[in-house]
Phi, psi and omega in degrees: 000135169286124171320319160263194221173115249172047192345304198299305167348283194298331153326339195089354153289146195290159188303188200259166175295299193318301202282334198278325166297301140350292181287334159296309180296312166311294195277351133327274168334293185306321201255006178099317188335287179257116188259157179336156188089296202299135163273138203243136204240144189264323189313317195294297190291294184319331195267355192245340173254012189083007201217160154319151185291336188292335174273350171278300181330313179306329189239350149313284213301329183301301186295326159334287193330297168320325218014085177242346181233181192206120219232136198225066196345139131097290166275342196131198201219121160261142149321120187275119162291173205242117166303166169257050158210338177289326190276327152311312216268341179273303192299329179289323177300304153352275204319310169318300195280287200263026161278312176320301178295337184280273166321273194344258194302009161289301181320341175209059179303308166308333159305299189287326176332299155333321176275319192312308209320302217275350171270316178287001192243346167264338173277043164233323149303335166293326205292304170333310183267022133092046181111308198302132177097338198304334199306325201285266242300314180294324165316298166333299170308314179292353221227002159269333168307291182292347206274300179296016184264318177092015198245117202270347182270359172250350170279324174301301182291329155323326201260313190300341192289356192319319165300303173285001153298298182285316171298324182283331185278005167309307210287303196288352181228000147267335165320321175190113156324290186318303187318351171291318151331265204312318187298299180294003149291334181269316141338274181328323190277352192273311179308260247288346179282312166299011207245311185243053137070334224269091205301323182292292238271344180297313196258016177302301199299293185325335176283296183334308183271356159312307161321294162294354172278308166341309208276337181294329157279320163291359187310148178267151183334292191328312194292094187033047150251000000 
């Protein structure tokens, strides 16, 4: 799905130097490529998108505006690393919303199974492809559970968490690769308790793998990387 929203696009003319600048630079930002910390240069990035320095500024400043970047007059924009207290305040908002969305929809499991299934199969093609996509993909898996709750106002508060979401799950499957395997093994296991009803064990799993992805993001580098 595109990261903007992008009038000239959607007319069907190709998008501006600025929006194109913006969907690159984002979806960096989200999938990790650019992690915290790195400072990001508009000369480097204007000569690698083809364009002026004036629409990567133009797309610095939006992304301030998010506040995913940090704009530095004269050098460039660092990446904002994602705090352990930004990262506390996400996981109890998880918890609340889809251990919740989880019992809920474990009730017409079957309905929904089908989409988890077609959601782990597209993160078992990222996992091929050595990682690229999963955070989006996994996002996708989480965020079809709530959709399927029918509660259209925790799905909108569900939506603002979207960046930090698709960035702790970079960060937690860049902390360790291997580790992507499991979280879709734990998918999996979550789709068949929601799949046979069984409402308690849904939202057992769901806190749990929630839990282990956090602590895998909050690891500080040293610890075995």
């Amino acid at each position: 799905m595109p990261l903007a929203f992008d009038p000239v696009a959607a007319a069907g003319r190709p998008p501006s130097a600025a929006a194109r600048a913006y969907a690159y630079v984002k979806e960096r930002l989200l999938d990790g490529r650019f992690a915290g910390g790195t400072l990001l240069s508009e000369n480097e990035l204007a000569r690698r998108l083809g364009i002026s320095r004036t629409p990567v500024r133009e797309a610095f400043r939006q992304l301030e505006a998010e506040d995913l970047l940090e704009l530095y007059p004269r050098r460039g924009a660092l990446v904002i690393p994602i705090s352990p207290s930004e990262a506390d305040d996400v996981l109890e908002a998880r918890l609340l919303i889809e251990q919740h969305c989880a019992r809920r929809v474990a009730a017409y499991g079957a309905e929904v199974a089908p989409a988890l299934r077609e959601a782990i199969a597209e993160q078992e093609r990222s996992l091929a492809a050595g990682g690229t996509g999963f955070a989006a993909a996994d996002r996708r898996f989480h965020r079809t559970i709530v959709i399927a709750n029918g509660n259209a106002l925790l799905t909108r508060q569900y939506d603002t968490l979207r960046d930090r979401l698709e960035r702790i799950a970079a960060l937690a499957a860049a902390r360790d690769p291997e580790r992507i395997a499991r979280f879709i093994a734990e998918h999996a296991e979550l789709t068949a308790a929601i799949e046979r009803g069984d409402a308690d064990v849904a939202a057992e799993l769901t806190g749990a793998h929630l839990r282990g992805a956090h602590a895998l993001a909050r690891r500080p580098r040293s610890a075995g990387l």
